[in-house]
C-alpha positions as CSV (number, residue, x, y, z in Angstrom):
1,X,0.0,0.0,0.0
2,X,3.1,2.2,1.0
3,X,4.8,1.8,-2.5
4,X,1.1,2.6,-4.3
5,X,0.8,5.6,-2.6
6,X,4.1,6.6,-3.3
7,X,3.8,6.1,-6.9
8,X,0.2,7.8,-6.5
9,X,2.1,10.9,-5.4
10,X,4.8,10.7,-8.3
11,X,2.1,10.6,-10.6
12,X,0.2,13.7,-9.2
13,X,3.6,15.6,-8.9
14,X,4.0,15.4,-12.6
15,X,1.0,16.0,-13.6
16,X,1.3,19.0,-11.3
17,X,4.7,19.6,-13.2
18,X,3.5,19.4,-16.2
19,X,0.8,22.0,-15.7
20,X,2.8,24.8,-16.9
21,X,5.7,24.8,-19.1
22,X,8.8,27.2,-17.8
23,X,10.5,29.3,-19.7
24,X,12.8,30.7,-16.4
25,X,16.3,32.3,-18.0
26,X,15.1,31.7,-21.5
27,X,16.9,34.3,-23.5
28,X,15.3,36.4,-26.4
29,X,18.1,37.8,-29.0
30,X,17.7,40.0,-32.1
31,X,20.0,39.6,-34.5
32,X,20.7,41.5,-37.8
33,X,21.5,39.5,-41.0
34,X,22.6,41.6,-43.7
35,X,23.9,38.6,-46.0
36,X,22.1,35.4,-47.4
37,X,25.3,34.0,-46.2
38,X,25.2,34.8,-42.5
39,X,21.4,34.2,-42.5
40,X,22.1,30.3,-44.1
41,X,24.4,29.9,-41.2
42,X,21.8,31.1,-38.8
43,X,19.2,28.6,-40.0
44,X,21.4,25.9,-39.0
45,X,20.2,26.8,-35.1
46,X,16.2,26.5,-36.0
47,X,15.4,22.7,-35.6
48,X,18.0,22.5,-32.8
49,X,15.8,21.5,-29.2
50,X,15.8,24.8,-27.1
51,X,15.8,27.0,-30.0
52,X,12.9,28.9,-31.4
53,X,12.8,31.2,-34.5
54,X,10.3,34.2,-33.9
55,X,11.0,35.4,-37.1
56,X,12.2,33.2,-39.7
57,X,14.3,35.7,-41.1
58,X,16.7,35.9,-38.3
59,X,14.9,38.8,-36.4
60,X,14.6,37.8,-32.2
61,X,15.4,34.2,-31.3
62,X,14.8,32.9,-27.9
63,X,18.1,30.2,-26.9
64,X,17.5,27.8,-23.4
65,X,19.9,28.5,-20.9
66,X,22.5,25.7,-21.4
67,X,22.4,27.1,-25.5
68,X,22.9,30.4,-24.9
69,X,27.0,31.3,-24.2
70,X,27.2,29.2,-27.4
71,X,24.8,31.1,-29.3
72,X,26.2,34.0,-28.5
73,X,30.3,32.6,-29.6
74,X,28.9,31.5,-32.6
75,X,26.8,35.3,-33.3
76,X,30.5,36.2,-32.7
77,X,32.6,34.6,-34.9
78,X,30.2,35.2,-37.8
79,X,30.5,38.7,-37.0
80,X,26.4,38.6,-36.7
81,X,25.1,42.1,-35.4
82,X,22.8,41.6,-32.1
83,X,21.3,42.4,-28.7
84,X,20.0,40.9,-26.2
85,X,16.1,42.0,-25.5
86,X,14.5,39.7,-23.5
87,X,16.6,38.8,-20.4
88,X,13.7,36.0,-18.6
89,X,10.6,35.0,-21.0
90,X,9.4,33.5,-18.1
91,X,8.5,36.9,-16.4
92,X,6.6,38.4,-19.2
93,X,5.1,35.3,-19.3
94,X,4.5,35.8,-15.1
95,X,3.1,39.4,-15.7
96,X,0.6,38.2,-18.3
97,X,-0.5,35.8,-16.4
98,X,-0.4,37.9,-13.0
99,X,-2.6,40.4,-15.3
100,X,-5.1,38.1,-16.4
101,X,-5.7,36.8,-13.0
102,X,-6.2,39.6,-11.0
103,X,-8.4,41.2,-14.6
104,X,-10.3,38.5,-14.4
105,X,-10.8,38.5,-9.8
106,X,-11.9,42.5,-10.6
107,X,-14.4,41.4,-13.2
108,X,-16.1,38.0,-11.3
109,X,-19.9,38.5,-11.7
110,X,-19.9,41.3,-13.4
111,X,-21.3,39.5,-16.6
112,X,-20.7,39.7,-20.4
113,X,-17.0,41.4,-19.0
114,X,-15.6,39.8,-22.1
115,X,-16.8,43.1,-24.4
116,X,-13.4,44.8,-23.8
117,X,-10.3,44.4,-25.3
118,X,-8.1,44.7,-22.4
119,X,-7.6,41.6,-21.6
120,X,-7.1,37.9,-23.9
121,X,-10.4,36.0,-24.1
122,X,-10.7,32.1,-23.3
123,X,-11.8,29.7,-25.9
124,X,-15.4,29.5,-23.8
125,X,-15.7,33.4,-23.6
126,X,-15.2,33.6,-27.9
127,X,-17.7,30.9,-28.3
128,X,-20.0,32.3,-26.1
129,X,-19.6,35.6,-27.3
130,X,-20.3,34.2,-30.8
131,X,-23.8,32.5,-30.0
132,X,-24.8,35.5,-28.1
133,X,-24.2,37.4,-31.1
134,X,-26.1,34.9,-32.9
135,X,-29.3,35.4,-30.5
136,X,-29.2,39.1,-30.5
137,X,-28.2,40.1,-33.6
138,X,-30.5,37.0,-36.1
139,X,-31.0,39.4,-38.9
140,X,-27.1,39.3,-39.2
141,X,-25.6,37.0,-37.8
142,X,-25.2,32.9,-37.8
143,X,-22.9,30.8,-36.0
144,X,-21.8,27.2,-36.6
145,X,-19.5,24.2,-35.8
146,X,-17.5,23.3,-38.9
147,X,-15.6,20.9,-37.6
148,X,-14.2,19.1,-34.1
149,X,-10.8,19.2,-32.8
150,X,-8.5,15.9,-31.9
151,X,-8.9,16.6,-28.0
152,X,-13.0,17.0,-29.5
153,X,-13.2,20.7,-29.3
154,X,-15.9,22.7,-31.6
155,X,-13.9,24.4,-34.7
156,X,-16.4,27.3,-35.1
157,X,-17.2,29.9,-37.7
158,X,-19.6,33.2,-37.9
159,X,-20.8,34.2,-40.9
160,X,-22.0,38.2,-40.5
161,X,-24.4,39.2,-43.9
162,X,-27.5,41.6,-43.9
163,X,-29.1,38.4,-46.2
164,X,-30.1,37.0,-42.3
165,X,-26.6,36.2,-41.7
166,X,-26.8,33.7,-44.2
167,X,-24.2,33.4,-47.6
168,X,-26.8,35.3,-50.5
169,X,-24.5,33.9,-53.4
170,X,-24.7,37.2,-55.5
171,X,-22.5,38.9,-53.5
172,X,-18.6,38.9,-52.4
173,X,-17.1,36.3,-49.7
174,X,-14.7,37.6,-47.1
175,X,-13.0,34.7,-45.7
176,X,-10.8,35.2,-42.2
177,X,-9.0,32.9,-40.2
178,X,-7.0,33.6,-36.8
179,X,-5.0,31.6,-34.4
180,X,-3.8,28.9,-37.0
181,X,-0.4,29.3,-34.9
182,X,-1.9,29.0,-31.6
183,X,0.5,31.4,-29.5
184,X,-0.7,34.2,-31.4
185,X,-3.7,35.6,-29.3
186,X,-3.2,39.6,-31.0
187,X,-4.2,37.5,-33.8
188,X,-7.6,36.1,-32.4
189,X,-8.1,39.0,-30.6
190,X,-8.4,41.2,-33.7
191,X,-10.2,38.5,-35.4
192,X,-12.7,39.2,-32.6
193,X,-12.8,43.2,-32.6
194,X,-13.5,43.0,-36.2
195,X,-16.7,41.0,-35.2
196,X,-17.0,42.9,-32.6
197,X,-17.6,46.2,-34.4
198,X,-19.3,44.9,-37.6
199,X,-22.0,43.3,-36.1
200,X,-22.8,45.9,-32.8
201,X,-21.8,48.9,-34.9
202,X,-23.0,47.9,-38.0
203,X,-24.5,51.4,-39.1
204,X,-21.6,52.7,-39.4
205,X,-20.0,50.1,-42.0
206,X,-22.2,49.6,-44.5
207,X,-19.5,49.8,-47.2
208,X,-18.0,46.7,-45.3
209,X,-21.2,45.1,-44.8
210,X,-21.7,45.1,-49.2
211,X,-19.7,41.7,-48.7
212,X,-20.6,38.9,-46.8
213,X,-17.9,37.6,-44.0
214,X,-16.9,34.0,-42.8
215,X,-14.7,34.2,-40.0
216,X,-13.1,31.7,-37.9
217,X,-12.0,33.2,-34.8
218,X,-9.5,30.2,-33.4
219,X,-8.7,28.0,-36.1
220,X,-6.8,26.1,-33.3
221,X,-9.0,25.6,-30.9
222,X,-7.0,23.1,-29.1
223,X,-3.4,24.4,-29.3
224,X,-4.5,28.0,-28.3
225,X,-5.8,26.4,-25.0
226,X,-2.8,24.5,-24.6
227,X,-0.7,27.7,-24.9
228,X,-3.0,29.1,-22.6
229,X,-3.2,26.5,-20.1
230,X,0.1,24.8,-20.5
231,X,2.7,26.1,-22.8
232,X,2.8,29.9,-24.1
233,X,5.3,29.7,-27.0
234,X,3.2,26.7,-28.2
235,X,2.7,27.3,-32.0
236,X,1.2,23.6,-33.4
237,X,-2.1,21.8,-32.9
238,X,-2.3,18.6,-30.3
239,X,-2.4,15.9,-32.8
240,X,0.0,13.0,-31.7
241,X,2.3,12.9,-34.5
242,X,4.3,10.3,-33.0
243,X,5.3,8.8,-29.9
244,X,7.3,11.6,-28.8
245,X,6.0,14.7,-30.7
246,X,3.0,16.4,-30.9
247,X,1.4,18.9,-32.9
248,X,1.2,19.6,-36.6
249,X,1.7,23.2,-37.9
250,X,-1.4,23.5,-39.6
251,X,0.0,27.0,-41.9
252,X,1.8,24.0,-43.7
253,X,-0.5,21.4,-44.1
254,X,-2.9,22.9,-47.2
255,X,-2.6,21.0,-50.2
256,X,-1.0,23.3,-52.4
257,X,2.7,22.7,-52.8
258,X,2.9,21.2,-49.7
259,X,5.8,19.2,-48.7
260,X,7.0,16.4,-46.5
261,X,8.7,17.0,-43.1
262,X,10.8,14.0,-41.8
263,X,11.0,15.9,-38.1
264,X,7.7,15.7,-36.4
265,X,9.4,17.2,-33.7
266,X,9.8,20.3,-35.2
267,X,7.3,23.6,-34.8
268,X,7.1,23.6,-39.0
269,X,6.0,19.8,-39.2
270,X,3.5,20.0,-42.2
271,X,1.5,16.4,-40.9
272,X,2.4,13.3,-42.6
273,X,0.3,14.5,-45.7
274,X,-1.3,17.6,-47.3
275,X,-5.0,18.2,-45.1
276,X,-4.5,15.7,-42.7
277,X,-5.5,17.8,-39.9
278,X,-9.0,18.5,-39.2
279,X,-9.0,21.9,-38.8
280,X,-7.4,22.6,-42.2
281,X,-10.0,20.1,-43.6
282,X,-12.4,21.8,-41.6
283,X,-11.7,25.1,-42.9
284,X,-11.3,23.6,-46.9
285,X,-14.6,21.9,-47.0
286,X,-15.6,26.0,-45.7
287,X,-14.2,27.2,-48.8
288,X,-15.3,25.1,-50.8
289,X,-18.8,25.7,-49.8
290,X,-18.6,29.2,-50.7
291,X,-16.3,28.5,-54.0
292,X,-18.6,30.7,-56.4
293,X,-18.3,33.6,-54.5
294,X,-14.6,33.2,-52.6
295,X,-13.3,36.5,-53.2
296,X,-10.7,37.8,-50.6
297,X,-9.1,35.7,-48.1
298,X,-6.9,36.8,-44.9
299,X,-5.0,34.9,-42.3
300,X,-4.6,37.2,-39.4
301,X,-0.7,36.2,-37.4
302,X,1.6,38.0,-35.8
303,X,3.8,39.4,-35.7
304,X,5.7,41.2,-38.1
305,X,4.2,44.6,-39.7
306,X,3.6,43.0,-42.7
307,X,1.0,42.4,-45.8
308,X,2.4,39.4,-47.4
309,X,1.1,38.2,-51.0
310,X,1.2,34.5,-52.6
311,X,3.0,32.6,-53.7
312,X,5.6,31.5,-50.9
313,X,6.0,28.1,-51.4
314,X,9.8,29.0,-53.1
315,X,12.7,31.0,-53.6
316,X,13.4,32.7,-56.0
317,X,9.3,33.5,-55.6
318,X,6.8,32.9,-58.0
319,X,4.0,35.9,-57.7
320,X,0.4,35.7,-58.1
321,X,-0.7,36.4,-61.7
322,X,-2.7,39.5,-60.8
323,X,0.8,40.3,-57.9
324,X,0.6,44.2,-59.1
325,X,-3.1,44.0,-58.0
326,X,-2.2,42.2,-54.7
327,X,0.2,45.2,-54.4
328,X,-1.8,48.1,-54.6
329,X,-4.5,46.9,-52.2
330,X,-2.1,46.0,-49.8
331,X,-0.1,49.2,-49.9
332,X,-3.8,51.4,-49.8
333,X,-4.4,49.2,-46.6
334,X,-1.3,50.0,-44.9
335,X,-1.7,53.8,-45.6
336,X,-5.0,53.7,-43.9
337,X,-2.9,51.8,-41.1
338,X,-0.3,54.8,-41.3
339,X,-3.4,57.5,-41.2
340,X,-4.6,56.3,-37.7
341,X,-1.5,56.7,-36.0
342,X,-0.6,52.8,-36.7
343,X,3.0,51.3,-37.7
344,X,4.3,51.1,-41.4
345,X,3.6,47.7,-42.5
346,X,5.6,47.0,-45.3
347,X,4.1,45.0,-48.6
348,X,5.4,42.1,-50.7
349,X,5.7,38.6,-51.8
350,X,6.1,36.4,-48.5
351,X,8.9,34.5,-49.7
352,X,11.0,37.4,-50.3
353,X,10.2,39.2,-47.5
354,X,9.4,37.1,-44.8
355,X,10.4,33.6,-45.6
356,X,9.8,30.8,-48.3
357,X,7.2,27.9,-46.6
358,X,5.0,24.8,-48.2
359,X,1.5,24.3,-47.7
360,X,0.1,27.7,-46.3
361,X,-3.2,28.9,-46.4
362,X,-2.9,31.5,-48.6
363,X,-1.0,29.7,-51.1
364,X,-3.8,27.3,-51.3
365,X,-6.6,30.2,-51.0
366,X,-4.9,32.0,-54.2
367,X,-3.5,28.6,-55.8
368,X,-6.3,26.1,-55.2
369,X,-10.0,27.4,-53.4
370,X,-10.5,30.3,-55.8
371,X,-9.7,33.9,-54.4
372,X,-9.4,36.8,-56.4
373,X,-7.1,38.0,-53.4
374,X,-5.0,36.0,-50.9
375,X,-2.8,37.6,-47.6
376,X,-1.2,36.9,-44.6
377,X,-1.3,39.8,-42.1
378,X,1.3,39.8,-39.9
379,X,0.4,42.2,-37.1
380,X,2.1,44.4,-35.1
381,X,3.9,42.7,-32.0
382,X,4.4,43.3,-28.1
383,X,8.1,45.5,-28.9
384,X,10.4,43.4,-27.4
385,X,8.5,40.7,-26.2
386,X,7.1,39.4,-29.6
387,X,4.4,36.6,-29.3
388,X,3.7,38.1,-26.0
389,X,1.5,41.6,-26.2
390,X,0.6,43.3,-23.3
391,X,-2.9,43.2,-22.9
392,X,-2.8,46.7,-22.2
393,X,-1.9,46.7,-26.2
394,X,-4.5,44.7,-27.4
395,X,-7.4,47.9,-27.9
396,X,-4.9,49.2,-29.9
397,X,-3.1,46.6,-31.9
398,X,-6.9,45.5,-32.8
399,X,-8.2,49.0,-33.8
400,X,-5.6,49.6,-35.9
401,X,-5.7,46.1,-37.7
402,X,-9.2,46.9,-38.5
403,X,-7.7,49.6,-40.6
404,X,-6.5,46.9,-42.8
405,X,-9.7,45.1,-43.0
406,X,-11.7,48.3,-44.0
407,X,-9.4,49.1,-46.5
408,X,-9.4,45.7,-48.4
409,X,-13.3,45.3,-47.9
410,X,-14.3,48.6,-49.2
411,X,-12.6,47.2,-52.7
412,X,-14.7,44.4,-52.4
């Protein structure tokens, strides 16, 4: 009995362990590549265990202690430009989390205290914000499950249209997704305020409201609770790809130019095939629904500053057909970002300024569903901290994102 409730207590400890992934004297360094050269050499760090690439491009890299006097030789002897920004992840992490809690003690009982974008909403809060939409606002607005999750949560989408909230087929479809990289909650968050203000201001956008919208808030339903539960960095979905890793990276699963990863371990695993993940089926059989009328598609990420155009699946790139279009719009949308007060988010191809990857979803919205227009938006970030916004930011990170969507929309 003794040596069960040992092993009882063992068990519980690591559960209890296992609770909340530390990130205590996890470094964050921004480096400064100015050669193809130096950044080639750079890359050789990105699958390592203990290393994780914010930006692909070099940009701010967080090292685990026992990596990090290496990291910063090897920086040395390559003569690679950088600074240290981030001294302890884990206490951003701690202050968010400190934030939330004591947010969230103010608010108990105060009801319907998730309309306000000063905090990060759980995965309960967006879905029941979403159905209560759906109740008050029927003349606009539907909600529905498209899909379930491997840990059996609800994939859900709104559709907003002044046909009854319901896809007319005459008009224009604006198709967004947030939170396909689940550590991105700016993302989600401004996927939200953009519902948020089209359906209980709706008056005052009826220029937006002459398309019809399909949005799926948390395309990750499961790995956005995990990083909010368990892991923060977390970027994948919880599919067991193997016996020792989990979590596909669903931005390169869509079956366009996808390609097969051999380390499962890896935060880039595309799956072991092209839409093997249910929420990338989930939000394909979506498109397809709507295939006559598909005519602008966004994936909302951060972080970055960016407007990114297809295609991205190589380098040299290979541009959209109607790229000078792509360009254009983009650069009117970040004006209007510039014209609130908002950052200057730069406009191009994705592969040649952010990074060459297979299988994204806007490769396969231009490439393969039918869009007139494809993007990836990379939002505006927390400064140093990245990933990790202040909630204090959010009000404005998703006011001025909404910039962007008004922009492109108004085309429409």
């Amino acid at each position: 009995m003794r040596s069960l409730a040992v092993l009882a207590f063992l068990v519980l400890a690591t559960v209890a362990f296992a609770e909340q992934v530390s990130y205590r004297n996890y470094k964050v360094y921004k480096t400064e590549v100015a050669k193809r050269e130096q950044l080639a050499l750079l890359k050789r760090w990105e699958h390592l265990e203990g290393v994780d690439f914010w930006e692909s491009t070099g940009g701010r890299i967080m090292i685990e202690p026992r990596l990090q006097k290496k990291f910063e030789l090897f920086l040395q002897a390559h003569k690679i430009p950088h600074e240290l920004i981030i001294e302890d992840v884990e206490k951003t992490i701690e202050a968010e989390r400190k934030y939330d809690q004591e947010y969230r003690k103010a608010h108990a009982g105060l009801g319907r205290s998730t309309i306000s974008f000063d905090h990060f909403w759980t995965l309960d809060e967006i879905y029941s914000y979403l159905d209560e939409l759906a109740s008050e606002y029927s003349n606009l607005v539907s909600v529905e499950t498209i899909g379930t999750t491997e840990e059996g949560r609800a994939i859900r989408a709104i559709t907003i249209s002044t046909a009854n909230g319901q896809i007319s087929g005459t008009r224009p479809v604006i198709f967004v997704d947030a939170g396909i990289h689940a550590r991105e909650w700016a993302a989600i968050m401004s996927a939200m305020y953009l519902i948020h203000e089209l359906v209980e201001h709706s008056n005052e956008y009826a220029g937006m409201l002459a398309s019809e919208w399909v949005i799926i808030p948390a395309a990750n339903p499961d790995g956005y609770e995990y990083s909010r539960i368990t892991n923060r960095m977390w970027r994948k979905n919880r599919f067991p790809a193997t016996i020792l890793c989990t979590g596909v990276d669903l931005n390169r699963n869509w079956a366009y130019q996808w390609a097969l990863s051999s380390n499962a371990c890896s935060d880039t695993y595309g799956g072991h095939e092209a839409n093997s993940e249910r929420e990338t089926r989930a939000l394909v059989s979506l498109m397809d629904r709507y295939a006559a009328n598909l005519k602008l598609y966004l994936a909302v990420h951060t972080y970055g500053n960016l407007i990114l155009y297809p295609f991205g699946y190589t380098m040299p790139f290979v541009p959209v057909p109607n790229a000078a279009e792509h360009i254009a719009m983009g650069q009117r949308a970040a004006a209007a970002v510039s014209a609130v007060g908002g950052p200057t988010y730069r406009v191009g191809n994705s592969a040649e300024i952010l990074y060459s990857a297979t299988g994204a979803s806007d490769d396969y919205a231009a490439g393969a569903a039918g869009f007139t227009y494809a993007y990836t938006l990379e939002l505006t970030g927390g400064g140093s901290n990245g990933f990790d916004l202040p909630a204090s930011e959010i009000q404005r990170v998703a006011s001025q994102t909404f910039e962007i969507f008004r922009s492109m929309a108004e085309e429409m």
